[in-house]
N, C-alpha and C positions, 0 to 999 in steps of 0.2 A: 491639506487634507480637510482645514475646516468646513472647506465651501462644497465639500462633497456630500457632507453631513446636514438630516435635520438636526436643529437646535433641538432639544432635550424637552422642553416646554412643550415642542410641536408635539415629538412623539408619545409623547405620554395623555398628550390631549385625544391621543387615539384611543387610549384607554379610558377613558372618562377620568382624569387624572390634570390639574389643574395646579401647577407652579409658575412661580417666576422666569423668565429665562435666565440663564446663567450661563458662566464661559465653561466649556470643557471638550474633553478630549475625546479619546477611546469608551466605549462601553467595555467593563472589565471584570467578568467573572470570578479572575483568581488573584486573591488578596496580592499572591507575590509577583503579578506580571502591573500592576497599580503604577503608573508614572505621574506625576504632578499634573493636576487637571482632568484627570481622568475621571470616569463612573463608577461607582463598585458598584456591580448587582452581587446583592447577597443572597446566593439562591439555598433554599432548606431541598440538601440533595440526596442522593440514595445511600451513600454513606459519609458524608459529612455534611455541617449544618453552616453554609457562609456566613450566617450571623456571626458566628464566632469571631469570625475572623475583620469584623467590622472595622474598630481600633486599628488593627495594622494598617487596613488601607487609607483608613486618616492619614495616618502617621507619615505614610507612605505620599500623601500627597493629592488622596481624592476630592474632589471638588465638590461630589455632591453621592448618596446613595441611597440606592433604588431597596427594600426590602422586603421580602415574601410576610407576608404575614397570615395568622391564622384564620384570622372570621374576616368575610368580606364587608362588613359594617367596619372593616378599618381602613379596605380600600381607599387610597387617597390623600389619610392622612398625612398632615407633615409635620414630623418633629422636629426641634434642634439639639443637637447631640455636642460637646463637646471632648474633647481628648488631649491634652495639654494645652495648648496655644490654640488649639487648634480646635476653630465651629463648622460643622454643616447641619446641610438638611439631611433627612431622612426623610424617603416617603415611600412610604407602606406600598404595599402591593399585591394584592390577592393575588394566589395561584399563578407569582412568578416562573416558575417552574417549569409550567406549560406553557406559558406567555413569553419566553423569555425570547425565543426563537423571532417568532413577531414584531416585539418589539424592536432585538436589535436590524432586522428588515427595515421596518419605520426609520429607525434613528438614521442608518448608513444609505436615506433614498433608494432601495431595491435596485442597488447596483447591477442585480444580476439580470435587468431587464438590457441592458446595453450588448451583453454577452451569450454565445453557445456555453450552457452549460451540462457535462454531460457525468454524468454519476459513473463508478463502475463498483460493481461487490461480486462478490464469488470464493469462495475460500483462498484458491492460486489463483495467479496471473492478474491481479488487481495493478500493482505496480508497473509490473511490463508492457498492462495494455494501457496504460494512462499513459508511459512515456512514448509507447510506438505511434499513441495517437498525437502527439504532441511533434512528435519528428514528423511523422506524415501530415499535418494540416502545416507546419514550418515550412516543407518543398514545397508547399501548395499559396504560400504566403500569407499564412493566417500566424497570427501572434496568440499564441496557447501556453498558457500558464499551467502548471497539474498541482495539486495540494494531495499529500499521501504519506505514505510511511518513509518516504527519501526527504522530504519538506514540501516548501509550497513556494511560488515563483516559476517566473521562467526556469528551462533546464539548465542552463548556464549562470546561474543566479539564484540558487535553491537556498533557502535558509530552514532552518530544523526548527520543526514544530512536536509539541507534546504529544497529540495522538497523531493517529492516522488520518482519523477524522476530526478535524476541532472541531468545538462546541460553536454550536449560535453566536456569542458575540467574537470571539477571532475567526470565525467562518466569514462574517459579514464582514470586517475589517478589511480583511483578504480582499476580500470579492470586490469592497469599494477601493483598494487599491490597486488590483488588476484593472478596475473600468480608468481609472487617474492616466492610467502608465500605456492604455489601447488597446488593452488585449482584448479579441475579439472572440479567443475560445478557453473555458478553463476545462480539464480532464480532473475532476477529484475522484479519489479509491474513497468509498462508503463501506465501512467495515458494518457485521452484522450490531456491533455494541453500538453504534451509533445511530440505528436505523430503532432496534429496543428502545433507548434513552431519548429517542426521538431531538438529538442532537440535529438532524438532516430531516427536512420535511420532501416528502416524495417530490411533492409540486415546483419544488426549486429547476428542477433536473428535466431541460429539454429534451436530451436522449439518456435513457437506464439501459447500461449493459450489466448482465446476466454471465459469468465465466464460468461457473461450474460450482461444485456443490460436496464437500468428504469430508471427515472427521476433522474436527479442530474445535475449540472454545468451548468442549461440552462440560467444562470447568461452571461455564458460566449458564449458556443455553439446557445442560441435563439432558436433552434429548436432542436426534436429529429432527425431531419432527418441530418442536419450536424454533430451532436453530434454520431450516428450510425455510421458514412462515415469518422470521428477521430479514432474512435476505430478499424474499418477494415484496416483502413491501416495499420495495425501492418500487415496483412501478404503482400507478395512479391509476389504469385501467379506464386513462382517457384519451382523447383528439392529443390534447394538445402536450403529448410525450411517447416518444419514439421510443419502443423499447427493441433490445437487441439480445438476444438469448443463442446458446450455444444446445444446438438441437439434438448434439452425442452425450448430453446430460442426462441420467433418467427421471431425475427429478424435474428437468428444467421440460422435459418432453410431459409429463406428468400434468405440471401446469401450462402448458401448452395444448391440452386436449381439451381443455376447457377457459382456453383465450376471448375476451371480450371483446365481441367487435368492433366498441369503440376505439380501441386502442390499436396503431397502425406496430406491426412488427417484423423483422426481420431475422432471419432462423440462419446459423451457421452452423458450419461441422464437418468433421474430413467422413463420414457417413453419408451416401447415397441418398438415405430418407429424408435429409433437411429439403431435395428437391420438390417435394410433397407442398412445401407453401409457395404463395403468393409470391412471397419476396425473399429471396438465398443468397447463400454464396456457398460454395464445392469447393474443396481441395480435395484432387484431383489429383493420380500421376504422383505422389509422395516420392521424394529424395532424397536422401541422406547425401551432399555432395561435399568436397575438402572446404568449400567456402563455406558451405552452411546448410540450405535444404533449399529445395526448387519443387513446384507443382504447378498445376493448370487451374485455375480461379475458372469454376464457373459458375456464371450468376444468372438472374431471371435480364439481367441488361446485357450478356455476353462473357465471351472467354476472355482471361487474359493471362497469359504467360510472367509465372512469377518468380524469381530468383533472391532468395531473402540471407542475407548473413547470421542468421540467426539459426541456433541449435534447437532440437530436439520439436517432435509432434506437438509438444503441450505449446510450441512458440509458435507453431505453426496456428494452430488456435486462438494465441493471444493474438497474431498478425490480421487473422479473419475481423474478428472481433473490433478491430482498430479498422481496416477498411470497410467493414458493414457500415462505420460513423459516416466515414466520408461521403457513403452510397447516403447514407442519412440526410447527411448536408448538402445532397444533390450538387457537390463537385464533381467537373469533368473528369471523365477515368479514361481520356487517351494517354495523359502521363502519370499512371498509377505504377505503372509497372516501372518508369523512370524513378518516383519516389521512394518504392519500397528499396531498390539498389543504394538508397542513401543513409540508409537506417546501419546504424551501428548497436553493435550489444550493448547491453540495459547495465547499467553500473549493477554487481552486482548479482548479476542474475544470469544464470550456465553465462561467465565471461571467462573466458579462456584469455587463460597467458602462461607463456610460454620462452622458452631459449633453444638456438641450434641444440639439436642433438641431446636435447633433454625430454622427456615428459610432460605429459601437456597439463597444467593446471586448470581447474574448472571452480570458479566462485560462486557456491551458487545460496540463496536465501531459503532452500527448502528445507520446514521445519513442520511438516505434517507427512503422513503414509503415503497421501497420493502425490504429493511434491515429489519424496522422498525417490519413490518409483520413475514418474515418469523422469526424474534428472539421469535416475542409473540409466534406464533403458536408452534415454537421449544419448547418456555418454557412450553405454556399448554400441550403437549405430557406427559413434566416429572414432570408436578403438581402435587400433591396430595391435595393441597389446596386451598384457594387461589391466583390470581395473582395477583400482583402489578407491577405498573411501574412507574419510572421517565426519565423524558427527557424533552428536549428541546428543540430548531432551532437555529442554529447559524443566528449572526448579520450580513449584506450588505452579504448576501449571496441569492439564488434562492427564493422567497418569498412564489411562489406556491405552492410548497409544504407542506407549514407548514399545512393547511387545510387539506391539505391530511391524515397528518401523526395524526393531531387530530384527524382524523375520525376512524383510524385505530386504536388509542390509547381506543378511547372510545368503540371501538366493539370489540376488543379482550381482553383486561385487566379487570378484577373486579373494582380495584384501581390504579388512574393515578393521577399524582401528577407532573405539570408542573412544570419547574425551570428554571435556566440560563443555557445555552450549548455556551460559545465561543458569546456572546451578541457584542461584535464588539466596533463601532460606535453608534449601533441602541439602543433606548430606549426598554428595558428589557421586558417595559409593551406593548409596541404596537408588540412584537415580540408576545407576549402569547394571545393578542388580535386576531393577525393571527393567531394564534394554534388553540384557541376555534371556529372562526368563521366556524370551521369543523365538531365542536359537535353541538348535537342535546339535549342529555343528561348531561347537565353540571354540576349536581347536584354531577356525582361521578369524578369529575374532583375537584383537590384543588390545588390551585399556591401558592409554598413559593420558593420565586426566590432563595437565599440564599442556593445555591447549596448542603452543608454540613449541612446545619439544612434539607432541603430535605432529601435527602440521609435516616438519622440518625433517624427523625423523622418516616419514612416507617420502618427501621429495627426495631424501637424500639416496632412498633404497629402489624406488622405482626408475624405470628404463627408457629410453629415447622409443616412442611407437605406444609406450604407455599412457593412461588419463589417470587423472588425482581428480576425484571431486570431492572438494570439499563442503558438505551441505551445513546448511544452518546459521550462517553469520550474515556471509553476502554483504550488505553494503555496511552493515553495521560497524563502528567504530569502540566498541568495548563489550570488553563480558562484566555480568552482572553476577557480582558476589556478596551473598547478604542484600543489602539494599545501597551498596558502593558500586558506580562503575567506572572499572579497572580496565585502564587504555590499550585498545587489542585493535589492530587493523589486517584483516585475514591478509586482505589485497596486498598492502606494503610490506606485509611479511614474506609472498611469496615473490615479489618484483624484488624483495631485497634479496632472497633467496639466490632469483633467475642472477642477479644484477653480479654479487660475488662468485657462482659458479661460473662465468661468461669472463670474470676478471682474471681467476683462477687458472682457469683453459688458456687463455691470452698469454698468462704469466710463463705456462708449462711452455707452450711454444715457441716463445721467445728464448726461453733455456736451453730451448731442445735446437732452436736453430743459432744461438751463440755455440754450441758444444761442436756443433757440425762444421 
């Protein structure tokens, strides 16, 4: 790894910044991810101050640390600091902060010049279309790495990262390790908090996809209209970044009526109107079929007949959006339509599983109104019976919504069955109190907080021809209670589910055919 790295002297020579060289590792933001020989940059942040946390990362094993400091008359300086046994340097840093980004660019040689790399943000479908793009450049023989809310790596080699979006120096990290290992394309999901904190510089991002735009994080953003004006600045509004926008947005149409012509772009959407630009793609002909959904791709380069295993309208979307890149990346599209047939469901995300003669389960990660909707309407397409749903709101999170998503719960599902989703800090019962105060009909509404007696209780009562969608978990591996997370895996609960009613049946029949 070292040789992919500048030396630390170099980079900081960028900055008018003049040390020794010295050995080290990682550039390292957070005191407790610090391995021997590493960097700590102590950055003074929006709600904590890295200084603080100086000491640990000595302790810890830091070689050497970078620290934000107040007046630029201190730029440069270098102290030495000691902490038991233990000496380094410190050297100051004016308005690390906003530097920090840059620098660890400099340090990691701007790995991402070797690389496609393509941002995607949008309230949904961030995850789905990073991995569909990632299977589709795969048939096509390109080695794509995605970094996002599942981890960061290839797909078969994902390891869990803290945000969605890392910060500047595990971003860079990443990036000079995908260039080490040949990948030729990374897919990262660029959440709005990351794009505020200016975590992700626009300019990274050879192509910016655009997925759409509904309520969520106004916890944080307070309005839709700042929360809009987060997510646009992923693009740069120049030559050299392809941007990809979803045209049945009305927000995204909005900034599209006033698109800069330097910037070259391409407009998707299952609406007619996206044909109005330059450069398109149509879906066409919509199908709800047992295998998944089929329609006609039409583009400004031709038709192509498409056949996707994948559920519901909103994935039809995300699947645009994933072959708009490839039209991007000026790949052949005589075997597009062979690619997309190789795509499997998104861990996760509307994944259907399933046993003979049982009800179909649906895993799905929707955890906002407009998720929330288009998963039901996806799953009533491939009902045949009835629907059922479970879900919930998470705790100290956006509180408006939860009315919302009860309204929506109660108008499209037969059966809804509130529980705990990520409950927080907040009390369980005043979370579900906001849920219902959005029904009207509460009668087909029933609360058993108790996530897995949830779950297990709907599978046990619903009917072969019936859907269970279970919104809100999706890939995640634990609920959050308090600030503890308590080991929950939706997926393994219902495979264990499917796995003992299937052993169950087996058992009956072999009874039933000993007695005969």
């Amino acid at each position: 790894m070292s040789d992919a790295k500048y030396a630390i002297d170099q980079a900081l020579g960028l900055f008018d910044i003049s040390i020794e060289p010295v050995a080290t590792g990682n550039l390292v933001n957070d005191s407790r991810e610090i391995r021997p020989g590493d960097i700590f940059c102590a950055v003074l942040g929006t709600n904590q101050d890295g200084r603080q946390h100086i000491e640990k990362a000595v302790l810890a094993g830091a070689n050497l640390v970078i620290a934000q400091c107040q007046h630029h008359l201190q730029h440069g300086n270098i102290i030495k600091r000691t902490f038991g046994d233990k000496s380094v340097d410190l050297v100051q840093f004016y308005q690390l902060d906003s530097k920090l980004y840059d620098l660890a660019k400099a340090y990691y040689r701007e790995p991402q010049a070797a690389m496609t790399i393509i941002g995607i943000t949008g309230t949904n479908g961030k995850t789905s279309t990073s991995q569909i793009i990632a299977k589709l450049l795969s048939a096509y023989r390109h080695e794509c790495a995605i970094i996002g809310t599942v981890g960061a790596g290839a797909l078969d080699a994902l390891k869990p990262i803290a945000n969605t979006t890392p910060g500047p120096t595990q971003l860079h990290q990443l990036l000079a390790e995908f260039s080490g290992q040949g990948i030729s394309d990374v897919a990262m999901e660029v959440s709005s908090h990351a794009l505020t904190q200016k975590r992700v510089c626009p300019s990274l991002l050879d192509i910016a996809v655009f997925t759409n735009l509904s309520r969520d994080h106004l916890d944080y953003h307070q309005t839709m209209e700042n929360y809009a004006e987060a997510k646009f600045s992923i693009f740069t509004g120049e030559a050299g970044q392809i941007a990809i926008l979803n045209g049945d947005d009305s927000r995204a149409r909005e900034k599209l009526a006033n698109w800069p012509q330097t910037q070259p772009v391409i407009v998707f959407g299952r609406s007619e109107q996206v044909k109005s630009f330059s450069q398109y793609l149509y879906a066409a002909n919509i199908k709800a079929t047992a295998e998944g959904t089929s329609f006609t791709l039409d583009t400004h380069l031709g038709c192509f007949e498409i056949n996707s295993p994948l559920m519901g309208d909103f994935n039809v979307d995300n699947l645009l959006a994933a072959i708009a890149v490839l039209f991007a990346k000026d790949l052949p599209l005589d075997a597009l339509s062979a690619a997309v047939k190789t795509l499997t469901p998104i861990l996760g995300r509307m994944e259907n599983i399933s046993a003979p003669g049982k009800a179909t389960a649906v895993v799905d990660y929707a955890h906002t109104p407009d998720a929330l909707e288009k998963a039901l309407l996806a799953c009533r397409r491939h009902c045949q019976g009835q629907l059922w749903l479970v879900f919930g709101c998470g705790g100290d999170r956006d509180k408006g919504k939860r009315p919302e998503m009860g309204k929506i719960a109660e108008q499209l599902a037969d059966h809804v069955v509130i529980t705990n989703d990520n409950p927080r800090f907040e009390a369980a019962e005043l979370i579900v109190g906001d849920i219902l105060a959005g029904c009207e009909k509460t009668e087909k509404m029933t609360v058993i907080l108790d996530r897995s007696q949830a779950v297990l209780s709907v599978l046990s009562r619903a009917k072969a021809g019936d859907m269970v969608l279970l919104a809100g978990k999706g890939h995640e591996d634990y609920i959050m209670i308090k600030d503890e997370k308590i080991e929950y895996n939706e997926r393994e609960l219902v495979l264990g589910f499917f796995h003992q009613e299937s052993a169950q049946q087996s058992h009956r029949e072999n009874e039933k055919e000993n007695r005969s």
